[in-house]
Wavefront OBJ file of the C-alpha trace (Angstrom):
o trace
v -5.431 -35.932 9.115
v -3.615 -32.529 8.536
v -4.110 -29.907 5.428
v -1.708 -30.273 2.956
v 0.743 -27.410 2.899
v 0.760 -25.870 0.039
v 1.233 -21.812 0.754
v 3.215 -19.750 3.505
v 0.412 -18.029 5.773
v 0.158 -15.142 8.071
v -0.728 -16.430 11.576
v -4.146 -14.237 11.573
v -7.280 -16.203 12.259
v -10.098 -14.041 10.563
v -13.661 -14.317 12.000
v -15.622 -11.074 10.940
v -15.705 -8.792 7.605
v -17.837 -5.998 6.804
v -16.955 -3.766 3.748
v -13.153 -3.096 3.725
v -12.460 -4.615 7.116
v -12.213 -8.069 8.799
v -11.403 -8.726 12.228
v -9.220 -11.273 13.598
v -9.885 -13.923 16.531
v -8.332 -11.491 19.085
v -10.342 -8.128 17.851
v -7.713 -6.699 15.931
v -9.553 -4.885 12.815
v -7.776 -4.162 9.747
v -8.234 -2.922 6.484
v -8.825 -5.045 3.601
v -6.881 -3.608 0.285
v -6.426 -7.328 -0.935
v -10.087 -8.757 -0.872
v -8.686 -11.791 -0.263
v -6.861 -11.716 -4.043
v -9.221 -9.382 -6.343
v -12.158 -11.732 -4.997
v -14.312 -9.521 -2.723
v -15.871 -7.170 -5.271
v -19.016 -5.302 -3.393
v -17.501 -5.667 -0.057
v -17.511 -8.185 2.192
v -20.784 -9.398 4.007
v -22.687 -7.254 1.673
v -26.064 -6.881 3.215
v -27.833 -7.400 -0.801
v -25.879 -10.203 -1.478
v -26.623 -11.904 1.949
v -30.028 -11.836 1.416
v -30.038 -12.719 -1.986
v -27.987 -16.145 -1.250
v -30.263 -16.136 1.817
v -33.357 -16.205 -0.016
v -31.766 -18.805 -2.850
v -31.258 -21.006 0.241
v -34.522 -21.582 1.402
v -35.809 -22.294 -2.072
v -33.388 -24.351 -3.726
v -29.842 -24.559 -3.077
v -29.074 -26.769 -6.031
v -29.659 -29.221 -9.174
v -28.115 -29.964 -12.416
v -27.920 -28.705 -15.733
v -29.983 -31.540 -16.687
v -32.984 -28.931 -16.055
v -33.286 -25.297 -17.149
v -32.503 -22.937 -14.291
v -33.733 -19.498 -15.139
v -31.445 -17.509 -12.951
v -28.972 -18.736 -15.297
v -30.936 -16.576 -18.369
v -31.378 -14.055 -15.884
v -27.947 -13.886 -15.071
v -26.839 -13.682 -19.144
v -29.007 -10.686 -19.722
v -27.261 -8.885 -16.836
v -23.879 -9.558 -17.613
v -24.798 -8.645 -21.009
v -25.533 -5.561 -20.455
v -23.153 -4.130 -17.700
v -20.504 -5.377 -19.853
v -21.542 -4.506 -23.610
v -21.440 -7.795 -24.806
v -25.100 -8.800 -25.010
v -24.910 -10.472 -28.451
v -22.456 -12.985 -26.816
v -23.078 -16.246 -25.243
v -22.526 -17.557 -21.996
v -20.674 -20.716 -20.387
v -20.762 -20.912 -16.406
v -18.823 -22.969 -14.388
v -16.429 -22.769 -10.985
v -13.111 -20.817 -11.440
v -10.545 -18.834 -13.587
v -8.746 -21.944 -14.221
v -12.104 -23.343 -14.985
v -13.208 -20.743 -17.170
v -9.780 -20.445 -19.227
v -9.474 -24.455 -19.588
v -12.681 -24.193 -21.566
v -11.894 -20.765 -23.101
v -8.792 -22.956 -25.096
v -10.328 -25.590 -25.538
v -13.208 -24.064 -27.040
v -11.287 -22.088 -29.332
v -9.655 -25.269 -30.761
v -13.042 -26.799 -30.875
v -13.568 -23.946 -33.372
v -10.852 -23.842 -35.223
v -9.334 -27.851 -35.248
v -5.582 -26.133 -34.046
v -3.525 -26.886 -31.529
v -1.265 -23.954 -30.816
v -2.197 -21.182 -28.404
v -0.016 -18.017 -27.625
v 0.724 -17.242 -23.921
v 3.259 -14.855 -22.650
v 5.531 -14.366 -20.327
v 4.470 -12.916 -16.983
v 1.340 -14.536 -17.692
v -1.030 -16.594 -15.144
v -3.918 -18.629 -16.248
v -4.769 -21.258 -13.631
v -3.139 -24.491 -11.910
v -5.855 -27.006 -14.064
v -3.926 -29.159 -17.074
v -4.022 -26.513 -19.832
v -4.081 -23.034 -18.037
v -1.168 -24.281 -15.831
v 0.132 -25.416 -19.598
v 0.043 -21.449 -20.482
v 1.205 -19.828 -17.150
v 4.671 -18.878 -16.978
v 6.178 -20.741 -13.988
v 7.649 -23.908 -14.051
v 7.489 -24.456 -10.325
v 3.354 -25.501 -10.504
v 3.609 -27.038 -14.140
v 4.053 -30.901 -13.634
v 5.602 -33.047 -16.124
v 2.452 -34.447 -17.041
v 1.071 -30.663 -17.941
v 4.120 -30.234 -20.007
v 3.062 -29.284 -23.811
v 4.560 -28.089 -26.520
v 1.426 -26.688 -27.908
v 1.972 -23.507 -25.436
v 4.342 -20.165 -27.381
v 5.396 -18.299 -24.851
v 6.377 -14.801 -25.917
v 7.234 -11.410 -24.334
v 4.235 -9.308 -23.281
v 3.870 -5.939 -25.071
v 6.231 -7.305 -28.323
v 4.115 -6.920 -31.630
v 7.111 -7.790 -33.305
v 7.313 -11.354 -31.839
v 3.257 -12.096 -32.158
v 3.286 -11.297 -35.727
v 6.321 -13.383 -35.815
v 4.620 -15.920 -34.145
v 1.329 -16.230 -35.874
v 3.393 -16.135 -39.630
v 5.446 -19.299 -38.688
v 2.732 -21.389 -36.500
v -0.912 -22.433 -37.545
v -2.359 -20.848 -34.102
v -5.377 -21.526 -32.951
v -5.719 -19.068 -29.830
v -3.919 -16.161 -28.348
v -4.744 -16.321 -24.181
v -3.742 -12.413 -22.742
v -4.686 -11.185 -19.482
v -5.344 -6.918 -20.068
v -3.502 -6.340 -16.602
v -1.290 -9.090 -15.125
v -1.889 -9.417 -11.829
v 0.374 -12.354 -10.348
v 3.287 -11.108 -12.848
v 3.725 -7.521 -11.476
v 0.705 -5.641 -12.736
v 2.224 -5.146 -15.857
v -1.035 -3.431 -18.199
v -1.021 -4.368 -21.787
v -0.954 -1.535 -24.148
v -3.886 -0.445 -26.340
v -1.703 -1.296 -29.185
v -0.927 -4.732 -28.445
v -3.900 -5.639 -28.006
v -5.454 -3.735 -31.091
v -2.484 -6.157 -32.845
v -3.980 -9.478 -31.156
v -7.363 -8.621 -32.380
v -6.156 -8.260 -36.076
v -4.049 -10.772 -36.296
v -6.449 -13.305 -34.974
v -9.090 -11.795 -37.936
v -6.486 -12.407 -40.752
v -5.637 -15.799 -39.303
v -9.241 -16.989 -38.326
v -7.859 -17.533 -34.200
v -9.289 -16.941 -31.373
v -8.368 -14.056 -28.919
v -9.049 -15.125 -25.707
v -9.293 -12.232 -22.909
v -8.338 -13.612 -19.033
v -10.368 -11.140 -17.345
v -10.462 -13.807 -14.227
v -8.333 -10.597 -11.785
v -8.676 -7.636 -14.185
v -12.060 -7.926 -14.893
v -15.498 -7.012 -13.954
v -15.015 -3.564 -13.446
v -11.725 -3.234 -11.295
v -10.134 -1.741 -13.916
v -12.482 1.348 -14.415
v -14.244 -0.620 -17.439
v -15.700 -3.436 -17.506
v -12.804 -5.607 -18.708
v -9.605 -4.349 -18.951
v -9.365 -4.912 -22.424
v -12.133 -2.679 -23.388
v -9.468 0.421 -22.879
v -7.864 -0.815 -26.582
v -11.458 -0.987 -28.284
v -11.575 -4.267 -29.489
v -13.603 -7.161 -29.010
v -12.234 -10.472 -27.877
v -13.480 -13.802 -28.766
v -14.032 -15.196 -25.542
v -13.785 -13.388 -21.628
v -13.029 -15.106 -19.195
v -13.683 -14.167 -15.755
v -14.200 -15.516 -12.212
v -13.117 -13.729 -9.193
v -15.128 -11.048 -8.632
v -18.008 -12.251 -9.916
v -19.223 -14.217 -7.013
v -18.066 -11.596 -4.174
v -16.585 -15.256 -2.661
v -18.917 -17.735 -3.965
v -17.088 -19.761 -6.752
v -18.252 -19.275 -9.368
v -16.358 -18.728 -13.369
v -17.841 -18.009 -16.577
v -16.396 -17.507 -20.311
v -18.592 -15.021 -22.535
v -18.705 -16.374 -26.092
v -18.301 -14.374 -29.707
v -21.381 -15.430 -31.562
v -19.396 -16.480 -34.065
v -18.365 -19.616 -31.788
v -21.342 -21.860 -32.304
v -22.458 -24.296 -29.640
v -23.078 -28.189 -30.141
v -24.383 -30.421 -27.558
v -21.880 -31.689 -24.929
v -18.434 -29.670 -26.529
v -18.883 -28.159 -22.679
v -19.678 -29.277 -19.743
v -20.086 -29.041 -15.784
v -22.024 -30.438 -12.828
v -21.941 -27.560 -9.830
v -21.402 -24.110 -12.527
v -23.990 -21.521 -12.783
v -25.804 -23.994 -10.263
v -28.919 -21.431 -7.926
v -26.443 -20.018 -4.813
v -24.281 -19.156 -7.848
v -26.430 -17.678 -9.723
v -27.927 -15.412 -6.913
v -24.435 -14.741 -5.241
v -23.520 -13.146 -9.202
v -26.878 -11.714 -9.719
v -26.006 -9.424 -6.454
v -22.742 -8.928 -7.283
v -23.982 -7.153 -10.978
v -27.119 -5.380 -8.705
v -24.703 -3.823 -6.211
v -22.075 -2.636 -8.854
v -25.194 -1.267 -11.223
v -26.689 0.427 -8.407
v -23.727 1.868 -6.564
v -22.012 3.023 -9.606
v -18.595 0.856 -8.386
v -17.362 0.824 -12.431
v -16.911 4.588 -11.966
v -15.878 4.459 -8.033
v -12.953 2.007 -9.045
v -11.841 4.460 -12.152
v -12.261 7.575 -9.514
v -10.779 5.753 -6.169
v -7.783 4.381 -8.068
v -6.827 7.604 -9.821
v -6.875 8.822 -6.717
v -4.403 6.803 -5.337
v -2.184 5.857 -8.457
v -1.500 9.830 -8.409
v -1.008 10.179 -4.646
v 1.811 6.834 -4.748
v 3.479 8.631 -7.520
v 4.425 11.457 -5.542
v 5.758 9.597 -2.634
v 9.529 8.991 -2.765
v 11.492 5.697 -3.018
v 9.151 4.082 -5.192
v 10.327 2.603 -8.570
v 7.234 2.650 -10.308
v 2.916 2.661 -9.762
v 1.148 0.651 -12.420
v -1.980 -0.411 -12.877
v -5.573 1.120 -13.962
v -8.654 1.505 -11.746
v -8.576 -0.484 -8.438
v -5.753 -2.885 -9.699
v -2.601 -1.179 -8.658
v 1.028 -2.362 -8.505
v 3.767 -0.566 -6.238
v 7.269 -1.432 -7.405
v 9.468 -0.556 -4.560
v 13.830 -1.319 -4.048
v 15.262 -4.058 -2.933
v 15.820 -2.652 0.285
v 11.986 -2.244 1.157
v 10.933 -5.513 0.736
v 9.899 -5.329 4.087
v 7.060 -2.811 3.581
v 4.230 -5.150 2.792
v 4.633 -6.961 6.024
v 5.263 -3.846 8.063
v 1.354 -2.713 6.487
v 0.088 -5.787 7.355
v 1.287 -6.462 10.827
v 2.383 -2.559 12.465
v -0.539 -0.965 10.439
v -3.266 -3.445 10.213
v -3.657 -3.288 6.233
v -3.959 -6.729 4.530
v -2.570 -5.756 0.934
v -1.180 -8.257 -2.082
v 2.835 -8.723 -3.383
v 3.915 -10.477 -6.606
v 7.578 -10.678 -7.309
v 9.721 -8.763 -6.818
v 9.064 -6.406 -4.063
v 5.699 -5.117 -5.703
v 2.589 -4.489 -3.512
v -0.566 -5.272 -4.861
v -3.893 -3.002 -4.248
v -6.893 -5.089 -5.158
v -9.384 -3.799 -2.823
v -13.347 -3.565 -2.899
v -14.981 -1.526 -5.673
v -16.572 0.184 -3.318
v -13.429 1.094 -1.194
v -13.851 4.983 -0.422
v -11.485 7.722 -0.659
v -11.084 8.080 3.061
v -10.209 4.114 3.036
v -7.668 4.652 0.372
v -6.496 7.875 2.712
v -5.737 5.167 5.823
v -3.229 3.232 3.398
v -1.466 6.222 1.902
v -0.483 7.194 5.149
v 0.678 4.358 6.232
v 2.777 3.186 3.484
v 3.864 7.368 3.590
v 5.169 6.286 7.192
v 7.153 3.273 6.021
v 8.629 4.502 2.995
v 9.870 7.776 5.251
l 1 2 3 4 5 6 7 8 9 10 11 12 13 14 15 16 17 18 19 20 21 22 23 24 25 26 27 28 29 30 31 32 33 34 35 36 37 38 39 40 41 42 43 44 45 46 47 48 49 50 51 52 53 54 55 56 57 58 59 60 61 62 63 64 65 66 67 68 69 70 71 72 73 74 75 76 77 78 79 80 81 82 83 84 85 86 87 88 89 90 91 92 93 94 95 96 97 98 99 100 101 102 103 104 105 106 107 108 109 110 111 112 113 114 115 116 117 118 119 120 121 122 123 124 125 126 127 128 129 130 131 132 133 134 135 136 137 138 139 140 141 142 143 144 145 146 147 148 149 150 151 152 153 154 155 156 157 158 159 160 161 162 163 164 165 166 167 168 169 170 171 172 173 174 175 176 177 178 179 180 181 182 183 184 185 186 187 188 189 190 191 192 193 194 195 196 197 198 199 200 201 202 203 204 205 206 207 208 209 210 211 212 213 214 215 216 217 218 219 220 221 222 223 224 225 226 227 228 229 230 231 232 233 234 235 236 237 238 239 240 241 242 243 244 245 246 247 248 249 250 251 252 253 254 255 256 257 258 259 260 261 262 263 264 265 266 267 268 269 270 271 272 273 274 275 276 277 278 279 280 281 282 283 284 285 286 287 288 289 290 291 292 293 294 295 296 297 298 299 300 301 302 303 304 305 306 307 308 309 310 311 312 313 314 315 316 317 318 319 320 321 322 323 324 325 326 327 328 329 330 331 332 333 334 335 336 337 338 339 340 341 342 343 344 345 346 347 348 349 350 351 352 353 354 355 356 357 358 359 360 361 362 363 364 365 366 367 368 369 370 371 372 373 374
């Protein structure tokens, strides 16, 4: 048997990672400003989070949610708190796509509707209804085609009022900072109009924090910066420093009834402890603040480098729009400098480093991509 090919690689074998770096099978070290797509949150191989999946191990690895598991309760309080939401109520399970299958479905649970706003740019998940709102019709198959999904333009009030006065909608699905669409950030107003128009109209604003959340943004979730409250969060990626592991944080207004949700392996005990460090480690270490700090730092220092088009971004999620003619330069970082970093179309590089990445770090990749972009 043979993998199924389903992405382009880089021939690079990885076999070691500490903090920002991973070595290859031949020695080669090289600087990690991709953490392996917004995943690697606390660094990799982080000593606390070893141990603490460690330590899960050699008690109990796993059982159902046919039992209480009290890391689970444990793990609520936390994420309460870090992220200001600790009247809210929490759904674990596997994944983004996961989390934001159950984050629409929930919302028509709530309200009996059908129609949920996406927009374009957007990227949910490859699972039946969050491939249903992402905007690329190369991964939706025909039978994930719905006409329940509104696309509309990102940023345009005009449209979503539009939208919401000739539709009954039941959810609006918004990502605070796209990440696979170009790093394009919502604007404080936009979002300030979701959250309003989902009050007059009784939906559901539904917050993809699966890339832009926990923390990398400088707060908590991205969305925070327009000072509203969504209905649901959902979130994945960083969460588990690697582990897989999703969640959707629940307005109490949402009320719960028996089966609605389900899962067999989320918030399961290596889960649970693999998160639980994850929150420890960015509590401890202050990495909230580090991302807000480390990012300035280097949206700033791009911005004064020539033949760039445009930096975007907030915290450690940064987008580097470069010409046509540089396409080249993400390869050239990855395979002359030894700097693994992200692209989305076109011809933007993506920074989605560590939390903890240090200014020194972010010092290494500024003067390499100085060198390129001459």
């Amino acid at each position: 048997m043979k993998l199924f090919d389903v992405y382009p690689l880089n021939d690079i074998v990885i076999e070691k990672a500490i903090g920002s770096y991973v070595w290859d099978d031949k020695g080669e070290k090289y600087l990690d400003l991709y953490g392996g797509h917004a995943v690697i949150s606390i660094g990799h191989t982080h000593p606390h989070y070893v141990k603490r999946i460690e330590k899960q191990l050699h008690r109990v690895g796993f059982y159902s949610n046919s039992v209480k598991i009290p890391l689970q309760a444990e793990f609520a309080e936390k994420l309460g708190k870090i992220s200001g939401k600790e009247d809210y109520q929490l759904f674990l399970c596997n994944s983004g796509a996961e989390a934001n299958e159950n984050a629409i479905k929930l919302a028509s649970f709530y309200n009996g509707r059908k129609k949920v706003i996406a927009f374009k740019k957007g990227f949910h998940g490859r699972t039946s209804l969050a491939v249903a709102a992402t905007d690329n019709p190369n991964i939706v198959a025909p039978v994930n085609e719905t006409d329940n999904i509104i696309f509309l333009p990102f940023n345009d009030e005009g449209a979503l009022t539009d939208a919401f006065t000739q539709n009954d909608i039941s959810s609006v699905i918004v990502e605070g900072i796209q990440g696979i669409g170009g790093i394009n950030v919502a604007t404080d107003s936009f979002l300030q109009k979701i959250r309003s128009l989902c009050n007059e109209y009784n939906s559901v604003f539904i917050a993809d924090s699966v890339q832009c959340g926990y923390g990398r943004s400088g707060k908590f979730y991205s969305h925070d910066f327009a000072g509203v409250d969504a209905d649901i969060y959902s979130m994945a990626k960083g969460m588990g420093n690697g582990f897989p592991v999703g969640a959707i944080s629940i307005a109490p207004k949402i009320q719960p009834k028996h089966f609605m949700l389900g899962t067999t392996f989320g918030g399961n005990h290596l889960a649970c402890a693999a998160a639980l460090a994850v929150l420890e480690v960015i509590k401890k270490n202050d990495l909230i603040n580090n991302a807000k700090e480390v990012g300035g730092y280097l949206k700033d220092e791009l911005q004064k480098l020539p033949n760039i088009v445009e930096v975007r971004g907030k915290g450690l999620m940064i987008g580097v729009q470069l010409p046509e003619e540089l396409k080249m330069v993400k390869n050239n970082l990855l395979f002359k400098h030894k700097i693994f970093t992200g692209e989305a179309k076109p011809n933007v590089i993506r920074l989605l480093p560590a939390l903890n990445i240090t200014k020194t770090e972010a010092d290494i990749f500024l003067q390499a991509i100085k060198t390129e972009l001459g």
